[in-house]
N, C-alpha and C positions, 0 to 999 in steps of 0.2 A: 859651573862658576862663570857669571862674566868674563867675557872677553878683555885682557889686558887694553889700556888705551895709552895709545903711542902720537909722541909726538907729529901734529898734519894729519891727525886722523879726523874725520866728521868728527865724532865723538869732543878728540879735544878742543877745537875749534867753538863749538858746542857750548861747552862748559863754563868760558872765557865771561860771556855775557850774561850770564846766568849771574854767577860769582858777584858781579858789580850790581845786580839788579836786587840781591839777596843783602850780600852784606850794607853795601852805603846805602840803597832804600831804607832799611831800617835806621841809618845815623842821620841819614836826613829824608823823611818821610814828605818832606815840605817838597822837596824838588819830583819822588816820584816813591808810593810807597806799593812794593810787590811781594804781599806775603805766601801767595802761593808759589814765587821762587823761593824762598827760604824753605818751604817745604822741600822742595826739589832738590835742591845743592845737597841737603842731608840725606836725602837716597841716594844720589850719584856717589858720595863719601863712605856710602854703605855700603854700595853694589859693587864700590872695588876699593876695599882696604888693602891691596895691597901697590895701587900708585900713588902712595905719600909722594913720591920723588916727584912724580908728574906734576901732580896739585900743587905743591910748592914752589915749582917752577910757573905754573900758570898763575898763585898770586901773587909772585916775586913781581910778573910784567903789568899786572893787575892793581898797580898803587894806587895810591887814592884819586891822584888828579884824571888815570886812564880811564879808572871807575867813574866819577863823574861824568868821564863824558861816553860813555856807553849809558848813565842815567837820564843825563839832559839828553841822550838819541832819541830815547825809548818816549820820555815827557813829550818830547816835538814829535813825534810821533801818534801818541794818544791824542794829544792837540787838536792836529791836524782833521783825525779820525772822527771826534767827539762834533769839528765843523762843520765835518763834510756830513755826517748824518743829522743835523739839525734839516739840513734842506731833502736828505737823502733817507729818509728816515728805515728805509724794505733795499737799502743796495745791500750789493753784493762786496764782500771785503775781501782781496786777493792776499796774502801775506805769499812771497817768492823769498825763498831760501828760509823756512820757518823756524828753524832751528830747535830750541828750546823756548822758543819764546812766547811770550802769556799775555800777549796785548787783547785778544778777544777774548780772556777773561777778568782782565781791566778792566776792560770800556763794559761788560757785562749786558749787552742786550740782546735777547733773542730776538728781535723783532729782522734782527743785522742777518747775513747769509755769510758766513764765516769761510774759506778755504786756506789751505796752509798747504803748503809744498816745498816738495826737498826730494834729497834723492832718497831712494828705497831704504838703505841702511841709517841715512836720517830720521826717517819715516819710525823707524821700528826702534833707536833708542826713544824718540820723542816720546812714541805710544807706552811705551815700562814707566814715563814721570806724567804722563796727563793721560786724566780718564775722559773717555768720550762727553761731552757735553754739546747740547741742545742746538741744532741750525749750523755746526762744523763739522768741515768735512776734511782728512787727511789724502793729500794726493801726493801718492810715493811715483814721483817724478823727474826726470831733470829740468831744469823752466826751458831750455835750450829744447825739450821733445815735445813741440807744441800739439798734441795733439791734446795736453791736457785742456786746451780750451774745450774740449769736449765735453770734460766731467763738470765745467761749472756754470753753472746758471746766469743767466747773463737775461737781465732788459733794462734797456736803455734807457725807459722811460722812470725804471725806479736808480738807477746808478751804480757805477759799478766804479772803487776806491782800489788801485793795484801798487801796493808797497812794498819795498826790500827794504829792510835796513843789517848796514854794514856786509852785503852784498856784491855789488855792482865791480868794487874795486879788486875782486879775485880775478875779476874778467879783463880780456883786452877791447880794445874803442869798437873793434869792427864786430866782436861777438855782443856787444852794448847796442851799437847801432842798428844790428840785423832782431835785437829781442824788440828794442821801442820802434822799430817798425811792424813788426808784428803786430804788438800789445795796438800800436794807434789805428791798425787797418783793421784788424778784429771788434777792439772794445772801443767801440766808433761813441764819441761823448764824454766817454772815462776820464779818472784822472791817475795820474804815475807820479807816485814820490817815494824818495829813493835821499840817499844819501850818501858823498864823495869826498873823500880825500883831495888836497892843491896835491900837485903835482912834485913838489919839493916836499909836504909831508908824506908823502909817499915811499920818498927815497929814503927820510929818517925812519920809519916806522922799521922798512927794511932792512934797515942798518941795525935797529935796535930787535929784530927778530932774530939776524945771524947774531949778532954780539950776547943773546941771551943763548944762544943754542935750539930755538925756535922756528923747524924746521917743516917746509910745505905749506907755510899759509902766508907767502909773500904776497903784496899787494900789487897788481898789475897794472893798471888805470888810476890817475889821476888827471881831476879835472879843474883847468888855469878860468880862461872865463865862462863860466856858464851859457855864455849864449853858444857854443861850439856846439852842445845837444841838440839846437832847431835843426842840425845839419843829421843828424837823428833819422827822421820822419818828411816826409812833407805831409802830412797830418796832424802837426801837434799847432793848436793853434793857440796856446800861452805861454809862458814861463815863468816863474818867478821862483824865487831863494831866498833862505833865510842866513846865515852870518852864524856859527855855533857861540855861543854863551852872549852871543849880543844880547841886551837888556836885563840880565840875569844880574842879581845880588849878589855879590861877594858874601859867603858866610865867615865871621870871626875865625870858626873851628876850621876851617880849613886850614892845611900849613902851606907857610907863603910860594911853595915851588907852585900848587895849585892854583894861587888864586895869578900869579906872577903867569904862569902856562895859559889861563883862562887870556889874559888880558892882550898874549902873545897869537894868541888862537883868531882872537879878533880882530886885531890890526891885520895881521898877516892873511886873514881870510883863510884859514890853514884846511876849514871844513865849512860844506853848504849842504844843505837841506834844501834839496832842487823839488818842485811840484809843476809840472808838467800837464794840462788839460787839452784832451785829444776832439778832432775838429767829430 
């Protein structure tokens, strides 16, 4: 029998994103549509029928306006992926902290060099919901044990694309600072996008994990103005961010705490999609 999954476990953590890419993918396919998470969420429901409690707790925190923005993450993220291989057509794709997540089977091209990393017991639920597919490769790792630059292919001349998403902010500034230095002395050309919490939603998020009972996946790191990252590297030779839900349409069907949160997310700069190009 499956392993029980307890709250702050990989596993539930795991789950969280999964959930928002399954269900509101399918209500609104316009923003981002992931049907092989829907597959997945139904074996995770399957392979342990007996944490109703759990699950219900994880979609209690999961409403609809948190789900959007775990969908608009994933969107801005394909986005970004889909650019960077117009010019990159044979890079290499980094995914750090990979979780459950199916973005290179979104973007769907073998021509791409796939890697995905997490730690060991990440590694091994991921492998029970995705079957191996073509040019990826699973590296059961911590991104903090850099020797996995070993296992993955890297030339510079075809590009190499290094992404975390909702990532970064489990860590503190100086374990952030010591990986993108790493990441820009190794993957010399590269580029790193990642995605962060302000600093004040940090603390709410916080606040609404203990007040749910949601315990061991507090957020560590929040970032006030993005240019604080150049202090990062003395390698990285751009910067630029994007605003979460800026340009995005209000849909009708949303209910107004959503569309009211989207509008509060933007003024307040609450979340940025930071992209980072290494000298």
């Amino acid at each position: 029998m499956p392993k029980k999954i307890y709250k702050g476990t990989i596993e539930s953590t795991m789950v969280g994103p999964l959930y928002a890419r399954a269900k509101y993918g399918a209500l609104y396919p316009e923003i981002l549509k992931d049907p092989q998470a829907e597959v997945m969420l139904e074996k995770v429901y399957d392979m342990y029928p007996d944490q109703q409690e759990e699950f219900l707790m994880m979609e209690k925190f999961m409403d609809e306006f948190a789900s959007l923005n775990f969908l608009y993450r994933a969107k801005k993220f394909d986005d970004e992926i889909r650019e960077f291989k117009v010019i990159h057509p044979s890079a290499s794709i980094i995914n750090l902290g990979c979780g459950l997540d199916t973005t290179n089977l979104r973007i769907g091209d073998n021509d791409l060099r796939w890697y995905q990393i997490d730690l060991p017991e990440g590694i091994v639920f991921r492998e029970k919901l995705i079957s191996p597919v073509p040019n990826s490769k699973n590296i059961a790792k911590s991104i903090f044990d850099y020797n996995w630059f070993d296992d993955v292919e890297f030339n510079a001349e075809k590009g190499v694309l290094i992404f975390a998403a909702g990532l970064l902010n489990y860590f503190q500034e100086d374990q952030l600072r010591e990986l993108c230095n790493k990441l820009a002395n190794h993957f010399r050309g590269g580029t790193f996008l990642f995605d962060l919490p302000s600093a004040l939603l940090k603390r709410i998020i916080n606040r609404k994990y203990k007040k749910l009972g949601f315990e061991g996946a507090n957020h560590e790191f929040g970032l006030g103005n993005p240019k604080q990252v150049l202090n990062w590297s003395m390698n990285i030779k751009t910067l630029s961010y994007t605003i979460f839900f800026k340009g995005i349409r209000p849909n009708p069907k949303w209910n107004k705490k959503s569309r009211f949160l989207m509008k509060v997310f933007r003024i307040l700069k609450f979340y940025k999609l930071v992209k980072l190009e290494f000298k």
